[in-house]
BALODREN-285749 format. One record per residue (C-alpha): residue number from 1; z, x, y. Coordinates in Angstrom, 2 decimals. Example, Ala and Ser with C-alpha at 12.3 -4.5 7.8 and 13.67 -1.06 7.14 Angstrom:
2
     n        up      east     north
     1      7.80     12.30     -4.50
     2      7.14     13.67     -1.06
***
This chain:
401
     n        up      east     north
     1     14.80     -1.32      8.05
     2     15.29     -3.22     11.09
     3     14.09     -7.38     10.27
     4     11.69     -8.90     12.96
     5     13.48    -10.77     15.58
     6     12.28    -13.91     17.79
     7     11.32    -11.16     20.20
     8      8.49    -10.30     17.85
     9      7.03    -13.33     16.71
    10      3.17    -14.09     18.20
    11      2.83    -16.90     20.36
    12      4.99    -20.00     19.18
    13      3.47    -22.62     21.90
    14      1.97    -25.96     20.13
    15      3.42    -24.10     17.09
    16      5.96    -25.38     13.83
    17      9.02    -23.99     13.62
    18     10.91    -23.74     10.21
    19     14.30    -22.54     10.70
    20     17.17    -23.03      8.25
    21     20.31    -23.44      9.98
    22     23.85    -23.77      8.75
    23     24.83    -26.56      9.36
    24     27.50    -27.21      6.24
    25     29.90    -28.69      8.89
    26     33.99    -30.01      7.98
    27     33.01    -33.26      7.64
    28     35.64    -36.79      7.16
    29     35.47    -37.52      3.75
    30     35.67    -41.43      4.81
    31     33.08    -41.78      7.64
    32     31.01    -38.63      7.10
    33     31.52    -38.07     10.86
    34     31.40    -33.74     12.13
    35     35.33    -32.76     12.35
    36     34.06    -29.57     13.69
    37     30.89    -28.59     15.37
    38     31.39    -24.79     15.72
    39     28.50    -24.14     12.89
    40     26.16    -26.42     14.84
    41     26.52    -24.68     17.95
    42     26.13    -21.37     17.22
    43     22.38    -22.07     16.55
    44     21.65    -23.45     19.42
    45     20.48    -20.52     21.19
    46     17.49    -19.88     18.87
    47     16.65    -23.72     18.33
    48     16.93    -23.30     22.69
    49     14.64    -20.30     22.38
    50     11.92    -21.11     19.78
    51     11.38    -24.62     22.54
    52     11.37    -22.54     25.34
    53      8.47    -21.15     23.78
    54      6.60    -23.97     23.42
    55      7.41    -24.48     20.11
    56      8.38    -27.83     17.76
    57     11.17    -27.20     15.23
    58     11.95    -28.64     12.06
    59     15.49    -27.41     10.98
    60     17.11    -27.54      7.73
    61     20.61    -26.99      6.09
    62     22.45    -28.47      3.14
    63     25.89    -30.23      3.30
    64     28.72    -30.19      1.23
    65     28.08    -30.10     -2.79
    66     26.08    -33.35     -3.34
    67     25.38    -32.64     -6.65
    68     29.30    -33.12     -7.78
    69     29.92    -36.29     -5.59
    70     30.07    -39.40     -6.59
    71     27.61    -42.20     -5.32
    72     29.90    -42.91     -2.63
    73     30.69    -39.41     -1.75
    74     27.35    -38.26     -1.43
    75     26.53    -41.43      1.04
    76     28.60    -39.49      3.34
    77     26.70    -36.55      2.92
    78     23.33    -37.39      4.56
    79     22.47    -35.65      7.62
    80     22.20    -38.80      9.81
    81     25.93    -37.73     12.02
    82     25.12    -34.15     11.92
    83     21.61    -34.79     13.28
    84     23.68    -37.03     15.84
    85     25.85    -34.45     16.64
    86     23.21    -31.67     16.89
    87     21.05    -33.67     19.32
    88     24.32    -34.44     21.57
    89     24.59    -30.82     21.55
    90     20.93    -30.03     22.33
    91     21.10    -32.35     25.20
    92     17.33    -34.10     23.57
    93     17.32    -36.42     20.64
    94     17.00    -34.99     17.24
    95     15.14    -37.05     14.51
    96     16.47    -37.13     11.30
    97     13.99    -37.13      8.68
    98     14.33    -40.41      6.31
    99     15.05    -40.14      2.60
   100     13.86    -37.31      0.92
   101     13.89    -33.62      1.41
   102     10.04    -33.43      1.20
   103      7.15    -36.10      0.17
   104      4.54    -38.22      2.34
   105      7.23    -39.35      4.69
   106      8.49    -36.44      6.15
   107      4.94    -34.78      6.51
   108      4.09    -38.04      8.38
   109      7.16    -37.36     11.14
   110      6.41    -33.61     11.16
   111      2.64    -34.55     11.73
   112      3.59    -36.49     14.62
   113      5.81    -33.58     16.39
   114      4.94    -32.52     19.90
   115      6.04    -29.31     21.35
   116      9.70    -29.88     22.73
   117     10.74    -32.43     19.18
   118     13.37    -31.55     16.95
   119     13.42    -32.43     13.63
   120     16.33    -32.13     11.09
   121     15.39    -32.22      7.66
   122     17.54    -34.50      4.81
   123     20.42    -32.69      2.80
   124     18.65    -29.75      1.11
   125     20.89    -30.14     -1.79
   126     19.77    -33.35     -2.10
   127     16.39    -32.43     -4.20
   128     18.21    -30.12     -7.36
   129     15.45    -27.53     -6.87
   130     16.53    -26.67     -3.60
   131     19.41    -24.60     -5.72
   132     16.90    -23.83     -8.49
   133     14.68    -21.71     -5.89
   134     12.02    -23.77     -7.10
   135      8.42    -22.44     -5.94
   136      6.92    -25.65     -5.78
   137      9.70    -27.47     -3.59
   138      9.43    -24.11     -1.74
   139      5.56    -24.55     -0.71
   140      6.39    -27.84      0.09
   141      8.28    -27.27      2.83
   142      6.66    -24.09      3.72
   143      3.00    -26.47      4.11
   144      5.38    -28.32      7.31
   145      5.52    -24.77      9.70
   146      3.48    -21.92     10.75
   147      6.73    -19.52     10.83
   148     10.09    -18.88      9.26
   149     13.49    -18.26     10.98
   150     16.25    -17.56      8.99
   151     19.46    -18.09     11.65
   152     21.95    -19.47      8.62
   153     24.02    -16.25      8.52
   154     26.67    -18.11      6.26
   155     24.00    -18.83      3.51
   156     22.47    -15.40      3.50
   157     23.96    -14.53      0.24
   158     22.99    -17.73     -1.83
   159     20.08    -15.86     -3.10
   160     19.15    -19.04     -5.57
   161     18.20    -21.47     -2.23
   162     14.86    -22.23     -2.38
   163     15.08    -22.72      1.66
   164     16.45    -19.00      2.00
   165     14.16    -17.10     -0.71
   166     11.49    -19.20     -1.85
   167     10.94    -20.87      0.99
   168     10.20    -17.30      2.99
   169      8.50    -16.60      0.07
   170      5.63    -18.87      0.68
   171      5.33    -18.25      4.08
   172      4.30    -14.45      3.33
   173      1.69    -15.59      0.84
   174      0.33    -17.96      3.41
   175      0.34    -15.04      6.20
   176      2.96    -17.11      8.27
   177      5.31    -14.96     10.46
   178      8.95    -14.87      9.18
   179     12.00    -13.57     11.70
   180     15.65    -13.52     11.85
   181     17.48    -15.83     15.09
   182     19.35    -14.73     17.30
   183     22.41    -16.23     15.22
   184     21.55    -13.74     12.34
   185     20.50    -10.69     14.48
   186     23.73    -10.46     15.87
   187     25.82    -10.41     12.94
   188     23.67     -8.11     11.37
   189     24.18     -5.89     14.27
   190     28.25     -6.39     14.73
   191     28.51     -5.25     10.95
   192     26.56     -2.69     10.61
   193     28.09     -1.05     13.51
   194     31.52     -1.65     12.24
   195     30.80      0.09      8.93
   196     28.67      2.45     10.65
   197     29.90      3.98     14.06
   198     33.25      1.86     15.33
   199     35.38      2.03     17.67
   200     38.90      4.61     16.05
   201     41.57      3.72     15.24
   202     39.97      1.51     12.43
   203     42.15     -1.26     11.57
   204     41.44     -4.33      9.00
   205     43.84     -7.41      8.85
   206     43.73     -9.56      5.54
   207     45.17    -12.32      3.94
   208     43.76    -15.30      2.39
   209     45.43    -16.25     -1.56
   210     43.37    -13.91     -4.35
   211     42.76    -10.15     -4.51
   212     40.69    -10.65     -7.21
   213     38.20    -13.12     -4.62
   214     38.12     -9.65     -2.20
   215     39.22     -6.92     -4.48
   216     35.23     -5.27     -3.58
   217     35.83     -5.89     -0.17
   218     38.84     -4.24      0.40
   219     37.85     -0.98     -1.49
   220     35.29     -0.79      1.04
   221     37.65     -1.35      3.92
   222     39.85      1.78      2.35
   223     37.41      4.06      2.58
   224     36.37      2.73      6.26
   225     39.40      2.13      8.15
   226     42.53      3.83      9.16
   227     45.08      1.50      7.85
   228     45.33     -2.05      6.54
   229     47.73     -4.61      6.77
   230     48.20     -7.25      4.42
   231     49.13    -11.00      4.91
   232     48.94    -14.21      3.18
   233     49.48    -15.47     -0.42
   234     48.23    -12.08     -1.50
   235     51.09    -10.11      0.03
   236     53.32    -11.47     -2.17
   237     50.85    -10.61     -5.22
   238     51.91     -6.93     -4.58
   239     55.20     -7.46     -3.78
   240     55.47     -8.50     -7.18
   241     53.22     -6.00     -8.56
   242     56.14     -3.70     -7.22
   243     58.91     -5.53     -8.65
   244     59.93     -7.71     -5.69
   245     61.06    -11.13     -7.03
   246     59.31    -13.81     -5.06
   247     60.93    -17.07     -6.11
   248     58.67    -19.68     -6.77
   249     55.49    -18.25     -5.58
   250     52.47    -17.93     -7.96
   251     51.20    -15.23     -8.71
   252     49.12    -14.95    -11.86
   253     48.70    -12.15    -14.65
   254     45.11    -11.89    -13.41
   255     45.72    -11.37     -9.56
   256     48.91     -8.95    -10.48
   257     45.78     -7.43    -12.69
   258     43.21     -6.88     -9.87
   259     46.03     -5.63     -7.65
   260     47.70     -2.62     -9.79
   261     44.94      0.04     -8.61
   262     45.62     -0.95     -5.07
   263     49.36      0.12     -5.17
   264     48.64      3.59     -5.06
   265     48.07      3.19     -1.06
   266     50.76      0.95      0.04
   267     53.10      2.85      2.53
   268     50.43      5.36      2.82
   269     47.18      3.69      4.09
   270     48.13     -0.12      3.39
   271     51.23     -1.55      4.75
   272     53.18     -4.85      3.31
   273     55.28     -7.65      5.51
   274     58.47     -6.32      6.02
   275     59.58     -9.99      5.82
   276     58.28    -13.10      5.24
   277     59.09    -17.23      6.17
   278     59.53    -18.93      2.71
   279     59.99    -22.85      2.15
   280     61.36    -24.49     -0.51
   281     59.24    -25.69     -3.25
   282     60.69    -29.28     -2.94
   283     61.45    -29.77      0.53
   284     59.26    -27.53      2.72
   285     61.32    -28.69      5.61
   286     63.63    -26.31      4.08
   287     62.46    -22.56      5.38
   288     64.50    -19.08      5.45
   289     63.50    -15.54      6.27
   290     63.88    -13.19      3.85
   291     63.43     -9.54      3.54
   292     63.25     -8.22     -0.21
   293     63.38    -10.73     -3.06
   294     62.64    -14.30     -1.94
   295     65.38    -17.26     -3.45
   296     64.36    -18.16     -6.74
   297     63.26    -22.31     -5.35
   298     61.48    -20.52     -2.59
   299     57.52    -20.05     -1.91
   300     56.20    -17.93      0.75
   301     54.72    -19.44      3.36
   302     53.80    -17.00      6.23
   303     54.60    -13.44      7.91
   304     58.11    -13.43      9.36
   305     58.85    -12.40     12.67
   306     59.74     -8.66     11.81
   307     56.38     -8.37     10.44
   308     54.06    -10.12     13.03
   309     55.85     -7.97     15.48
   310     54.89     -4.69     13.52
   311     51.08     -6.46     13.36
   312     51.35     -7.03     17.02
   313     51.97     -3.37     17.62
   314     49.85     -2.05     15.05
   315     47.01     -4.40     16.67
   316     47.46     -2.92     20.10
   317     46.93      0.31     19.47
   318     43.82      0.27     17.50
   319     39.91      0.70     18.72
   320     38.74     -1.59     16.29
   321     40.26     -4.88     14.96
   322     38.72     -6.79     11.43
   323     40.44     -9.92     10.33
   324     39.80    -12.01      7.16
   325     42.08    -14.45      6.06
   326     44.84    -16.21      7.29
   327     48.68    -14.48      7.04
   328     50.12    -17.84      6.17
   329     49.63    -21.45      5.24
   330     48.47    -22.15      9.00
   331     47.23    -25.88      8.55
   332     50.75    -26.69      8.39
   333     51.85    -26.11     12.15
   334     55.48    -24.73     10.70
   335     53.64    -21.83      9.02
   336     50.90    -21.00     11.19
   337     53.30    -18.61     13.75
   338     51.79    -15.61     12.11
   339     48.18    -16.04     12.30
   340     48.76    -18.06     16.09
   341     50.25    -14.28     16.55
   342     48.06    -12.20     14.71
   343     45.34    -14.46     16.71
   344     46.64    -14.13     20.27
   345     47.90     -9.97     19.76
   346     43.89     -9.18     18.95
   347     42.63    -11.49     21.75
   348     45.26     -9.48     24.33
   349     44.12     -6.10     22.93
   350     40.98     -4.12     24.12
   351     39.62     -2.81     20.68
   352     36.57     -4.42     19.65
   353     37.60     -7.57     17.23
   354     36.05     -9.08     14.54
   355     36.74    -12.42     12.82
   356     35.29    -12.87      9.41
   357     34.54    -15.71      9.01
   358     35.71    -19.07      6.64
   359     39.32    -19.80      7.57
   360     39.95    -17.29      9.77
   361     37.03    -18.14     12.19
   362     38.88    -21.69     12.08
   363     41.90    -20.64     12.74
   364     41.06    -18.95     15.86
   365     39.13    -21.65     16.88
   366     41.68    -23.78     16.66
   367     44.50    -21.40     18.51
   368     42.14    -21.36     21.15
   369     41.16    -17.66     21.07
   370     37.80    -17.45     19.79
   371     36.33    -16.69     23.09
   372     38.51    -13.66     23.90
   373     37.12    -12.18     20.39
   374     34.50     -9.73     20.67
   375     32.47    -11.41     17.58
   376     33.59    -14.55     15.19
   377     31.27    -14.45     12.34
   378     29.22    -18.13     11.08
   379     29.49    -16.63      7.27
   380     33.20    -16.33      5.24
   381     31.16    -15.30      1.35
   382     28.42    -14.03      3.56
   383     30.42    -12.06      5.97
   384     32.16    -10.29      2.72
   385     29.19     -9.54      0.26
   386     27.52     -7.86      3.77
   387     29.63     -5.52      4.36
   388     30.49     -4.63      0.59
   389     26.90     -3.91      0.37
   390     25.35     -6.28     -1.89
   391     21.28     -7.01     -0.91
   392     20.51    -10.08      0.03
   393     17.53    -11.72     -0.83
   394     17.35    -13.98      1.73
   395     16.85    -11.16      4.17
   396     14.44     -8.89      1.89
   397     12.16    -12.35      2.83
   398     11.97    -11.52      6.58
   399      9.35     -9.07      8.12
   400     10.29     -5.83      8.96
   401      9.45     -5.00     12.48
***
């Protein structure tokens, strides 16, 4: 059932806005300062909205894992540079609530909000109940706003967050509106209308390391699209499955495991590189093509140029486009020429493309073609447990309209 939107919420002016935002931004491990804002950004059009309407909002997110960093790891992990970042973004100043998640303090600086402030809340993952969905910690924060908006896509499926379940929660037992941003809305909408009525010719792109990580996810693709072709470390998982030596590349019993029922479509439905760039193990300065077995001393590293070529043309004629995960080690500027190309073939095309998420929303970013994409999605777990079909509890907590 369709969830209620901004669109439907009563009156916000004079009103508290909760919204939990993603905001789990790369971050510098030495300074704690935002490598890349793209998660930021993408909420702005609600947090834009819900002020528009008169509203004050109080946004919160977690960062990073604080509960497995060390003292001075997790220093780096307060929300003091994102809150910088997000107000430089917002074009207003954005106060970051001081110490704890909840207690007197932060009901003080929420008490003192006037319609137009912004308030970011501390590192969720700060208080340990946040990931214990506790239902205290939950009214806590719930007693700050008079509605919910859920516009952290990415988190969606962490149905043990207190701020995406409980949270909601107790809201609805205080009769407090709860709605879906704009953020969410949309890739609720782009998915569902990829699984449901797309654009034909269907066609998925994946890569990434481990079948076993998307093994779900790509038996729903089979029985969606017209063909899929494969990329990354997990290309040469069936390669081997098949009995193609590939040198020095790992590929464990469990992966070669999770592949075996796959093989049955390859040259049918799935299609393989036709050759790949390998490097070797000691000297990745040293690269060769190879078409077949790879060197024993050799790792794949990325598509070869027979194979983007044959993704290039496969790209270009199909209505719809779904990418997730890289088709080669493309941090490393040698071995990112197939998923630059994989990247700049679906921007060209005119089918409707989709970017899911994680790595493969970065990579695009960085190549420069995430604005020729029809859709990039905010969630890499999130974008895969969606369309494989798995409920989310975090969305069960909004109203339906």
């Amino acid at each position: 059932m369709p969830k209620t939107t901004l669109s439907d919420l009563p009156d916000l002016t004079g009103k508290r806005v909760l919204i939990r935002v993603d905001f789990n931004v790369p971050y510098d491990k030495k300074t704690g300062a935002v490598k890349n804002d793209r998660r930021i950004r993408a909420a702005l059009p609600t947090v834009n909205a819900l002020l528009k309407a008169g509203a004050s909002v109080i946004a919160m997110s977690h960062l990073g894992r604080p509960e497995k960093a060390t003292p001075d790891e997790r220093a780096h992990l307060t929300m003091d540079k994102v809150a910088a970042r997000f107000g430089e973004l917002l074009g207003k100043p954005v106060t970051k609530a001081a110490g704890e998640v909840v207690g007197p303090a932060v009901t003080a600086a929420v008490a003192a909000m006037k319609p137009g402030d912004v308030v970011l809340l501390e590192n969720l993952r700060f208080d340990p109940r946040e990931q214990q969905n506790d239902a205290g910690f939950a009214a806590a924060i719930a007693a700050l706003g008079d509605a919910y908006v859920n516009d952290a896509f990415g988190t969606c499926h962490n149905d043990r967050d207190a701020s995406m379940v409980a949270v909601p929660a107790a809201l609805k037992a205080a009769g407090k509106p709860r709605a879906v941003g704009l953020l969410v809305a949309k890739e609720l909408e782009i998915i569902e209308g990829l699984m449901g009525s797309p654009k034909t010719p269907v066609l998925a792109v994946m890569g990434g390391a481990k079948v076993s990580d998307k093994l779900a996810f790509i038996n729903v693709l089979l029985s969606k699209v017209d063909h899929l072709l494969i990329g990354g470390k997990m290309a040469y998982t069936f390669l081997k499955a098949q009995g193609v030596e590939v040198g020095s590349t790992r590929v464990s019993a469990e992966e070669l495991t999770a592949v075996a029922p796959l093989l049955q479509h390859v040259g049918t439905k799935v299609t393989l590189p036709v050759d790949y760039l390998a490097a070797k193990s000691d000297d990745l300065t040293a690269t060769k093509v190879f078409e077949g077995a790879i060197d024993a001393g050799y790792e794949g590293v990325d598509i070869g140029p027979k194979t983007l070529a044959l993704f290039a043309e496969r790209i270009a004629k199909a209505g719809t486009v779904l990418w997730n995960g890289p088709v080669g080690w493309f941090e490393q500027p040698a071995f990112s020429h197939g998923t630059r190309g994989v990247a700049a073939a679906m921007a060209a095309s005119t089918a409707v493309t989709v970017v899911g998420g994680g790595e493969t929303a970065e990579a695009v970013e960085q190549f420069g073609h995430d604005a020729a994409m029809t859709h990039v999605s905010t969630g890499g777990g999130a974008f895969l447990a969606y369309v494989e079909g798995k409920p989310f509890q975090s969305l069960a907590m909004i109203d339906d309209q």
